[in-house]
N, CA, C and O of each residue as an XYZ file, in Angstrom:
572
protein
N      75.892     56.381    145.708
C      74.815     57.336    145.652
C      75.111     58.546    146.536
O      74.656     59.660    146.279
N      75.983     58.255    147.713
C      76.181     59.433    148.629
C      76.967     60.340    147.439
O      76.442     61.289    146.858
N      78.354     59.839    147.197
C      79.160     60.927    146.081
C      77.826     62.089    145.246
O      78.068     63.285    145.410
N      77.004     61.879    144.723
C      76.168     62.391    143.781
C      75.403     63.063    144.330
O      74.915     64.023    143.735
N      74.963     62.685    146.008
C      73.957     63.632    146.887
C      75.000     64.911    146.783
O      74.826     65.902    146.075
N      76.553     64.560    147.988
C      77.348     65.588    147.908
C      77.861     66.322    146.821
O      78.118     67.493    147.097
N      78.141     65.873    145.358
C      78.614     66.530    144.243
C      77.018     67.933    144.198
O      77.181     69.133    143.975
N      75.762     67.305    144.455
C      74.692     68.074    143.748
C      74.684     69.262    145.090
O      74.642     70.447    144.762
N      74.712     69.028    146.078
C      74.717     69.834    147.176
C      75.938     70.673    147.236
O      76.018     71.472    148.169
N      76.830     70.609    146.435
C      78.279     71.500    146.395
C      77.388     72.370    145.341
O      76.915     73.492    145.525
N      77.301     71.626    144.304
C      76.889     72.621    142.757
C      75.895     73.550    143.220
O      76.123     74.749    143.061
N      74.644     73.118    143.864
C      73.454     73.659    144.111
C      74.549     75.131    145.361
O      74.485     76.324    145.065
N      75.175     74.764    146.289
C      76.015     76.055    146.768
C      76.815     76.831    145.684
O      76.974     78.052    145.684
N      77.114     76.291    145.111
C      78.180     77.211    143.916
C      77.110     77.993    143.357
O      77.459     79.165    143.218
N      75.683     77.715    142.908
C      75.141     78.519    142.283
C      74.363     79.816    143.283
O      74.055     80.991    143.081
N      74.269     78.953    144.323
C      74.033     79.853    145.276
C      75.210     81.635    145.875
O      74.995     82.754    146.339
N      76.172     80.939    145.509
C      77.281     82.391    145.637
C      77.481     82.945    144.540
O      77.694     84.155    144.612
N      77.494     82.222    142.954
C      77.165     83.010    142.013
C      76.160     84.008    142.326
O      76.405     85.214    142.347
N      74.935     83.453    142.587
C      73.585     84.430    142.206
C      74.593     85.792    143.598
O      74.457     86.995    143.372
N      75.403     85.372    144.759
C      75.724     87.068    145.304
C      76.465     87.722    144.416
O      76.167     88.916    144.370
N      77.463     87.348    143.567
C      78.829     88.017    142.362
C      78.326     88.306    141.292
O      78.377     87.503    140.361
N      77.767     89.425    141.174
C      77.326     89.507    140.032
C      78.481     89.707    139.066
O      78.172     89.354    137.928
N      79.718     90.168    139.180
C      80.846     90.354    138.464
C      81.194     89.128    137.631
O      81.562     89.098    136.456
N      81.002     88.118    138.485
C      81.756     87.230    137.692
C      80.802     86.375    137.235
O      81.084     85.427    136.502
N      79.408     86.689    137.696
C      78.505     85.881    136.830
C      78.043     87.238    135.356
O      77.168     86.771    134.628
N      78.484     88.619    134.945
C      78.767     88.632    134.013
C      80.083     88.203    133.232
O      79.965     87.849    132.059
N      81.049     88.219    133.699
C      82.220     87.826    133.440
C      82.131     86.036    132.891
O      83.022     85.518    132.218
N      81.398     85.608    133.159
C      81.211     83.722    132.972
C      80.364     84.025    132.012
O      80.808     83.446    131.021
N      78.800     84.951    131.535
C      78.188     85.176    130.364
C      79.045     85.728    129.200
O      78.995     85.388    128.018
N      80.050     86.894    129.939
C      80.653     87.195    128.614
C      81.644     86.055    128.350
O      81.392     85.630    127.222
N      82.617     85.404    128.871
C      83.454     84.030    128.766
C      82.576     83.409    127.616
O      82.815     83.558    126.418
N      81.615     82.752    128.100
C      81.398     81.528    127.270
C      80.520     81.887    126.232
O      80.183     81.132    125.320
N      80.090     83.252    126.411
C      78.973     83.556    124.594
C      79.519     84.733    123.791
O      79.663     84.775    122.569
N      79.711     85.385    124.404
C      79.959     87.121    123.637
C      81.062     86.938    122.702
O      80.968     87.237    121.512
N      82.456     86.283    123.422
C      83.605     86.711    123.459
C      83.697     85.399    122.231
O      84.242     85.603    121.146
N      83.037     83.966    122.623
C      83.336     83.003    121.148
C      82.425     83.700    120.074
O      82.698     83.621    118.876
N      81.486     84.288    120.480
C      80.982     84.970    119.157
C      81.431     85.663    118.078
O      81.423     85.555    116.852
N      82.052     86.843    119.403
C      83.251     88.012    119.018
C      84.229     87.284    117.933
O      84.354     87.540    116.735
N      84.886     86.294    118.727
C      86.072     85.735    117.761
C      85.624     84.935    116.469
O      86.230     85.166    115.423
N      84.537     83.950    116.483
C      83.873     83.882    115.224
C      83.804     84.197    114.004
O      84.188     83.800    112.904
N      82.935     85.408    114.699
C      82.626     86.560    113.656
C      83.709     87.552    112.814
O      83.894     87.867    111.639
N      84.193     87.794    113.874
C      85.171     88.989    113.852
C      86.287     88.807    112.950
O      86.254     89.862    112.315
N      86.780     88.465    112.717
C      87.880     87.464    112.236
C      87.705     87.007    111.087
O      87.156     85.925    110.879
N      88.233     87.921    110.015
C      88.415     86.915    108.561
C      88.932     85.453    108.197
O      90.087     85.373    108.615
N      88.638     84.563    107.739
C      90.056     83.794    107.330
C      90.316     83.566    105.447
O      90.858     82.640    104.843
N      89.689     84.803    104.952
C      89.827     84.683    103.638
C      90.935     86.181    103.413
O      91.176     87.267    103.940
N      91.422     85.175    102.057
C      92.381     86.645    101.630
C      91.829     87.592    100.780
O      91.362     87.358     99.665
N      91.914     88.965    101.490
C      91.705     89.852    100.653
C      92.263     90.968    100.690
O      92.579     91.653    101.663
N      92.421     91.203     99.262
C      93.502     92.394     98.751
C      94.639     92.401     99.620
O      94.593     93.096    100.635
N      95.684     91.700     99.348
C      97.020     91.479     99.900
C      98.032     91.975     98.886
O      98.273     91.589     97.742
N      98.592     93.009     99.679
C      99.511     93.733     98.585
C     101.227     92.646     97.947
O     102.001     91.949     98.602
N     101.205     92.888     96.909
C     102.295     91.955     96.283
C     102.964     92.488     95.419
O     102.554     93.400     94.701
N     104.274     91.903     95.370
C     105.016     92.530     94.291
C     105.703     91.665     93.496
O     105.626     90.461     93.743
N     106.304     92.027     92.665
C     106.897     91.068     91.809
C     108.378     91.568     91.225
O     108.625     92.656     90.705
N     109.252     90.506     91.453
C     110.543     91.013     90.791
C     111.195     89.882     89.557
O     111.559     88.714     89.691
N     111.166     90.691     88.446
C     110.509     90.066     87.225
C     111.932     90.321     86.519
O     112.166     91.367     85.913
N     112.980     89.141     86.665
C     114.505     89.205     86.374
C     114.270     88.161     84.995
O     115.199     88.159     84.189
N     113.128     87.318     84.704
C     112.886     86.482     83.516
C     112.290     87.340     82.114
O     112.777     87.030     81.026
N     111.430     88.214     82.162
C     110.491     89.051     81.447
C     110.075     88.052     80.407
O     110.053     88.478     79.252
N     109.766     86.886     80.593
C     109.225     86.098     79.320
C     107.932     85.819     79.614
O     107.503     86.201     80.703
N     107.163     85.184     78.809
C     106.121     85.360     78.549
C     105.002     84.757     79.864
O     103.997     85.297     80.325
N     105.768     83.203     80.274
C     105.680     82.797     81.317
C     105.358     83.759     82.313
O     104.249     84.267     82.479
N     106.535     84.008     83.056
C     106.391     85.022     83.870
C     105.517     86.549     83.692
O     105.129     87.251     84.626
N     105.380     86.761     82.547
C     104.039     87.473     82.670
C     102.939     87.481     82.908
O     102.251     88.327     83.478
N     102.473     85.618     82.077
C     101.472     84.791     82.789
C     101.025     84.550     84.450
O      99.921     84.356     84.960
N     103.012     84.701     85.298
C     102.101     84.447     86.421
C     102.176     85.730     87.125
O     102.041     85.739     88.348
N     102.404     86.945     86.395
C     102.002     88.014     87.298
C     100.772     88.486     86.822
O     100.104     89.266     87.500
N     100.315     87.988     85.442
C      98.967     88.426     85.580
C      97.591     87.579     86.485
O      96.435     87.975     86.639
N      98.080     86.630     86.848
C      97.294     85.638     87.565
C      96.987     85.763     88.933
O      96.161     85.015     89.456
N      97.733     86.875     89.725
C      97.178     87.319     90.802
C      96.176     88.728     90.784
O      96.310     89.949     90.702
N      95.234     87.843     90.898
C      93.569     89.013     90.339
C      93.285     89.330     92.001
O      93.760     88.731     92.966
N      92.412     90.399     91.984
C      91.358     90.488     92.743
C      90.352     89.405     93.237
O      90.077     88.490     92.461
N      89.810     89.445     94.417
C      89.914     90.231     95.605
C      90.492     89.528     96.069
O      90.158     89.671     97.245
N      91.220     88.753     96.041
C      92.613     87.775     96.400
C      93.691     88.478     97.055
O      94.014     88.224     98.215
N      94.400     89.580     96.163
C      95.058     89.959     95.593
C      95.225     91.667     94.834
O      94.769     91.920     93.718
N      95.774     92.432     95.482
C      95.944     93.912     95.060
C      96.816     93.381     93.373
O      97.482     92.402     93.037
N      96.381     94.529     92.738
C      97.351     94.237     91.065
C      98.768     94.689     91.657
O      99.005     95.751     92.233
N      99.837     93.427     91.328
C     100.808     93.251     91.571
C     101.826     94.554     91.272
O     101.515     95.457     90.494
N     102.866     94.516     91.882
C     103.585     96.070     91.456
C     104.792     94.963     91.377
O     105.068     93.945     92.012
N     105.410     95.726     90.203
C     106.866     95.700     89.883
C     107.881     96.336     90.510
O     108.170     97.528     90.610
N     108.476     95.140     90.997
C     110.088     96.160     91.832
C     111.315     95.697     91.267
O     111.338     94.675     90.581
N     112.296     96.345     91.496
C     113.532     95.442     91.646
C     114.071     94.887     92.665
O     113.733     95.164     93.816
N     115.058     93.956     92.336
C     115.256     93.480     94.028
C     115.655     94.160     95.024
O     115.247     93.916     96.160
N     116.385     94.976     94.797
C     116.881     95.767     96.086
C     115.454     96.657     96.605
O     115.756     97.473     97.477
N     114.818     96.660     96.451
C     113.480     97.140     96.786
C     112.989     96.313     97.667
O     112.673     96.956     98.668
N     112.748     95.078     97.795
C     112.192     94.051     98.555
C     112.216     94.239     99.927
O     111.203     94.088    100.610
N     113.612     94.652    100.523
C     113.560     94.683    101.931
C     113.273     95.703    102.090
O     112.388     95.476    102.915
N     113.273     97.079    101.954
C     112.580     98.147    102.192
C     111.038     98.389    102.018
O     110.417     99.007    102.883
N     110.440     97.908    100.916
C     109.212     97.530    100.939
C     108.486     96.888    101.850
O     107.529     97.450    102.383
N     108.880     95.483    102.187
C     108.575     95.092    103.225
C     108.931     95.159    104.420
O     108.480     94.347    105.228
N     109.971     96.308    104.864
C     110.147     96.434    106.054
C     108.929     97.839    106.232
O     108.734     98.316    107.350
N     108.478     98.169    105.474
C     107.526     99.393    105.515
C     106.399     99.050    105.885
O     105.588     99.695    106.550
N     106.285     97.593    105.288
C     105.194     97.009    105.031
C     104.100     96.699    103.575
O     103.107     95.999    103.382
N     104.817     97.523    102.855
C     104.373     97.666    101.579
C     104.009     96.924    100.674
O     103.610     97.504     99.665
N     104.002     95.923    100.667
C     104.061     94.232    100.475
C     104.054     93.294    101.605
O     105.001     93.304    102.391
N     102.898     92.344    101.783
C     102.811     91.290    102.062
C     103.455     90.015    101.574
O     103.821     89.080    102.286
N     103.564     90.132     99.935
C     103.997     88.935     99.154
C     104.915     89.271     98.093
O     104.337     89.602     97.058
N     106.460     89.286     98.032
C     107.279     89.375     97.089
C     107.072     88.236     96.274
O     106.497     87.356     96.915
N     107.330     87.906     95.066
C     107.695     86.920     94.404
C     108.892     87.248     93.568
O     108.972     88.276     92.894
N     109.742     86.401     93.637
C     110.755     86.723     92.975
C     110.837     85.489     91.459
O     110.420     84.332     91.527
N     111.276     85.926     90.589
C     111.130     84.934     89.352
C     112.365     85.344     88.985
O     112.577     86.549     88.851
N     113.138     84.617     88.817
C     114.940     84.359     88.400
C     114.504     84.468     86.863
O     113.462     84.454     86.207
N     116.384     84.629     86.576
C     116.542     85.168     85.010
C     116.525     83.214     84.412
O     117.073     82.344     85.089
N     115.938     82.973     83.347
C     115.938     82.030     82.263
C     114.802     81.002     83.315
O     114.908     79.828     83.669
N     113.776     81.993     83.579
C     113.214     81.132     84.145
C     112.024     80.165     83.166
O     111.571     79.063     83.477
N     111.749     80.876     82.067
C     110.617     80.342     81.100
C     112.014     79.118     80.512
O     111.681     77.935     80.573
N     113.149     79.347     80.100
C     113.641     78.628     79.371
C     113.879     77.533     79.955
O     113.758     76.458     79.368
N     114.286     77.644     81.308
C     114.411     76.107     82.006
C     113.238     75.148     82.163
O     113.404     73.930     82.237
N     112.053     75.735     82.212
C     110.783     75.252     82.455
C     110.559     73.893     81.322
O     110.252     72.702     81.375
N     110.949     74.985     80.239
C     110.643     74.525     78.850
C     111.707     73.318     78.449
O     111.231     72.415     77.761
N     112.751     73.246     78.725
C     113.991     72.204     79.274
C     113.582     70.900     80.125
O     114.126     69.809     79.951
N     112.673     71.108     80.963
C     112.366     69.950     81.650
C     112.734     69.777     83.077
O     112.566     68.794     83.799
N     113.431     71.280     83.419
C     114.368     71.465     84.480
C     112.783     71.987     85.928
O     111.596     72.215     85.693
N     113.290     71.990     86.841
C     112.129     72.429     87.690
C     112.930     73.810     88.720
O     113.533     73.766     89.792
N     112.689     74.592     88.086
C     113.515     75.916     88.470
C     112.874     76.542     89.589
O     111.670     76.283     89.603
N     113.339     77.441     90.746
C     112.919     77.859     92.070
C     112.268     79.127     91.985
O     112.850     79.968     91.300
N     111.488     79.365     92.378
C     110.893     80.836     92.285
C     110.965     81.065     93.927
O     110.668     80.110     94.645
N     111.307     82.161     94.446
C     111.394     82.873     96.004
C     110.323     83.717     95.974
O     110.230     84.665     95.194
N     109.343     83.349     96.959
C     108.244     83.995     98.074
C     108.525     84.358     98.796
O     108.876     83.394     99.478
N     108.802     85.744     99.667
C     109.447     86.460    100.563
C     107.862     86.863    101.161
O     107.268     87.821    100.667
N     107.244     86.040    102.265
C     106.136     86.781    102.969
C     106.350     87.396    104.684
O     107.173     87.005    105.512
N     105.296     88.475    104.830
C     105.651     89.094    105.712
C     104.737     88.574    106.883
O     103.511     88.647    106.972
N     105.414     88.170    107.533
C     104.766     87.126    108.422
C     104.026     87.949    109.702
O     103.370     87.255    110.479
N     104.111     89.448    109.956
C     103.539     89.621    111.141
C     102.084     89.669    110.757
O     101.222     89.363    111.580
N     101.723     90.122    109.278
C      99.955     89.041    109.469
C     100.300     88.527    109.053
O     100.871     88.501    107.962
N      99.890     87.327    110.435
C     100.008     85.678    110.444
C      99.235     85.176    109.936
O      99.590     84.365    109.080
N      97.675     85.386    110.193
C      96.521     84.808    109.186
C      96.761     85.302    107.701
O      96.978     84.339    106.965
N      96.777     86.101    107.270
C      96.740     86.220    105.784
C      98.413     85.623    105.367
O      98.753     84.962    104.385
N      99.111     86.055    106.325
C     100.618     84.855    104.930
C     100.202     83.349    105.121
O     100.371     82.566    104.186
N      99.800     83.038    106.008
C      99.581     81.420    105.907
C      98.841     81.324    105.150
O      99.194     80.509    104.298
N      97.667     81.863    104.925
C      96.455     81.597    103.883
C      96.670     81.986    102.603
O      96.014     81.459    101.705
N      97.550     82.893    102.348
C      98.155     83.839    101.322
C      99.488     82.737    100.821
O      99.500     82.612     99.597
N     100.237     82.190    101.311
C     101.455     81.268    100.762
C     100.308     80.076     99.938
O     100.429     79.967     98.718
N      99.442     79.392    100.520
C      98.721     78.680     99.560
C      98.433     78.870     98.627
O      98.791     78.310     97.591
N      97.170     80.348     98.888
C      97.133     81.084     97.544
C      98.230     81.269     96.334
O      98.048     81.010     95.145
N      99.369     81.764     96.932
C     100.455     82.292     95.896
C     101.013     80.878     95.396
O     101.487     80.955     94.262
N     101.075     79.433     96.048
C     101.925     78.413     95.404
C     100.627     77.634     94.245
O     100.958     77.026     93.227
N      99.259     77.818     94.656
C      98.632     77.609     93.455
C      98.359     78.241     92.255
O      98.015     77.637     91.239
N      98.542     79.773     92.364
C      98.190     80.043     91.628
C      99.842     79.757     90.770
O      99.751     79.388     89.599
N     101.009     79.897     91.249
C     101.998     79.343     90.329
C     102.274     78.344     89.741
O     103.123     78.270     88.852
N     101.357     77.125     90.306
C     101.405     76.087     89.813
C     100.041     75.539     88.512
O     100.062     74.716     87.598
N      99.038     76.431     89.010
C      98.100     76.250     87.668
C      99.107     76.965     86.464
O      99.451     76.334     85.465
N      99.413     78.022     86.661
C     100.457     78.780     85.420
C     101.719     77.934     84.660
O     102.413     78.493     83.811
């Protein structure tokens, strides 16, 4: 019972030198309410309008299917590049999400074969490529 007299008689002083600091007794209001609010709120974690491109070396029908499948507000309407475009684009920033679709890619599909498609994302936004690589591997896989 003594421990609990002394623990309450420390606390009851701690609040006592708070009430002189007022600095850091705003500094402890903004800590524990403003600032989790701030981040809360503030802070998307949905994707929207993420610029993408597409480098479309198959042109079959497939692959038209899955560039028309990245809609809004997901998703900016996809732009067509070629490959040598890719790293300049995204070193600009110009794209968030390359997709690349290889040549005979509808025909292997159709074969039985399970052919690779390359996602080139730009990782310095970190929240939208992580949330954005999900996005982009479902929507290739409903297609």
């Amino acid at each position: 019972m003594v421990g609990f007299a002394n623990i309450y008689n420390l606390g009851v002083k701690e609040l006592f030198s708070l009430r002189r600091d007022p600095v850091l007794l705003a500094l402890m209001v903004w800590a524990f309410s403003l600032s989790v609010y701030t981040a809360a709120t503030g802070m998307s974690h949905d994707l929207r309008n993420a610029s993408i491109a597409i480098v479309d070396e198959d042109r079959s029908q497939l692959s038209r299917r899955i560039a028309d499948a990245f809609l809004p507000p997901f998703f900016k309407t996809p732009r067509e590049i070629t490959f040598g475009e890719i790293d300049r684009g995204m070193d600009f920033g110009n794209y968030t999400f390359v997709l690349v679709i290889p040549p005979r890619f509808e025909a292997d599909v159709l074969a039985g074969r399970q052919p690779d498609l390359q996602v080139n994302i730009d990782a310095t936004a970190m929240m939208q490529a992580g949330i954005g690589d999900g996005y982009v591997s479902a929507i290739i896989s409903q297609e």
